[in-house]
Structure formats: C-alpha cells, structure tokens
N, C-alpha and C positions, 0 to 999 in steps of 0.2 A: 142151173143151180150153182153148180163149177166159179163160172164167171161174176156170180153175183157174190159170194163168197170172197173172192179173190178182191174185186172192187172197193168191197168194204173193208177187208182187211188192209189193202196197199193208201185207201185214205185215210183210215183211220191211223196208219202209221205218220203219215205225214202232220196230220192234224193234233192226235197226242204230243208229237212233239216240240210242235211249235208253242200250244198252249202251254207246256212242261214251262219253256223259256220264257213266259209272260207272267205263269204265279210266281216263276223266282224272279222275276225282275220287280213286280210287286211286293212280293213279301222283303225285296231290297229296297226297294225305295219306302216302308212304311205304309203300306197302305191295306191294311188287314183285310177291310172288308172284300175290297176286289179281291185282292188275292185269295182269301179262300173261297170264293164263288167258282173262282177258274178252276183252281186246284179241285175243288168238286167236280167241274165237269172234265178234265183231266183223268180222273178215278173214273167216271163212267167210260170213259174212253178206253180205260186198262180193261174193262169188263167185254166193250164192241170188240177191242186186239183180240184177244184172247177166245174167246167164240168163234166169230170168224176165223182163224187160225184153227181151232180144234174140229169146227166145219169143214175146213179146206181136208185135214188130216184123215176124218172120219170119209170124208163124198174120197179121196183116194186107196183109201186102206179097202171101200169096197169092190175093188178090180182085180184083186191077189186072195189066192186061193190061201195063205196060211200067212201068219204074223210075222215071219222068219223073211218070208217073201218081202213082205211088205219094209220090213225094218231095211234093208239092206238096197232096195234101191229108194229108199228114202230118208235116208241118213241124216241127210245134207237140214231138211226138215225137220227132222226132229232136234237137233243139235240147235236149228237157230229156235224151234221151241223154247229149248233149256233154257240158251241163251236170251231168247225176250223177257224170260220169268225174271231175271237175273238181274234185268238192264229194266225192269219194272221196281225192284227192291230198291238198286242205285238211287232211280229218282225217287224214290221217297228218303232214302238215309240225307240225300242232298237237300230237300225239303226242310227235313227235320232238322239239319246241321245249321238251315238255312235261318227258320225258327229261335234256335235257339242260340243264338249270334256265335256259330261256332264256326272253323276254320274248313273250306270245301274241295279245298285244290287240289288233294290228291283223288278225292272222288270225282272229279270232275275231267280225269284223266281215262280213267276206269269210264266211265259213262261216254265217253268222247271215243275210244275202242268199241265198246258194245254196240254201240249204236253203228258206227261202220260195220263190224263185223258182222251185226242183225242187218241191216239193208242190202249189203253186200250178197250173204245167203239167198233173201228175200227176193231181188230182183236177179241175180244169175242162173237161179234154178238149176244148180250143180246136179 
C-alpha cells in the first residue's frame, strides 16, 4: 500500500509540473482554450499530490505509538508538506499574474527554490 502511495505521489510530482509549464506557456503564447484545459488538469493533479502525500503521512504516523513520536522523526515530511502547500499557491499567483498580463519574475524565483527545495526533501528522505 506504502509503495503504491509513494508511486503515485513521486509521478504525480513530475507530471504536475511539467504540465504547470505547458498552461503557462499557452496562456503566453494566446491560446485560451488549451491552456485552460491543461491548467484544469493541472488542478486535478494538485488534488492526486496531495492525497497521496497525506496517504504516505497517515500509512507512517500508524507505526508510532504517540504524535510526539511520530512528529520528530518525521519532520523532514511534514516540512516538505508545508512546503508543497506553498509551492501549490506560487503556481497559481503565477497563473494568475500570468492572466492578467502582469509581471512574474520575482515569483518565478520563489517557485524555482520551492520546487528544489520540495523534490530535494521528497527524494532524500532525511
């Protein structure tokens, strides 16, 4: 259950983010329609991350006898929890900036950190 959990969360990372980079490239070059079909499927994507993730969280919090336990040697997890929440908001402010033909660059600074910093957590399993 462990492993299937995990699978789906480590491609869904891959895959939300590529398509991230497809509705902003569409909604830059003009092309409304595409681009909000992707960006839809994008969002459902935000909904698979997240599940998956809170699966992974829930199938380990049941091996530790108290919450205290569980927090402390999994820190590293929760932290890149926060952190995905966070690097989920980015890309919609950048979306939205995107939209409404406003200027992206310092968010795309910010988004370009979270995103190392979330895969970094994700695949070193501190």
């Amino acid at each position: 259950m462990y492993n299937m959990f995990y699978q789906s969360h480590a491609g869904s990372w891959a895959i939300m983010i590529l398509l991230f980079l497809l509705a902003y490239f569409l909604f830059r070059w003009r092309k409304p329609k595409g681009s909000k079909i992707v960006y839809m499927i994008v969002r459902l994507f935000y909904v698979i991350m997240l599940a998956s993730g809170i699966g992974l969280l829930v199938l380990r919090f049941g091996s530790y006898n108290n919450f205290g336990d569980f927090v402390s040697a999994n820190w590293s997890f929760l932290i890149k929890g926060v952190l995905a929440i966070m690097l989920i908001g980015i890309m919609e402010v950048i979306m939205g900036k995107t939209k409404r033909v406003e200027q992206t660059g310092s968010v795309w600074i910010v988004f370009i950190v979270l995103t190392a910093v979330v895969v970094t957590l994700g695949y070193l399993k501190l």
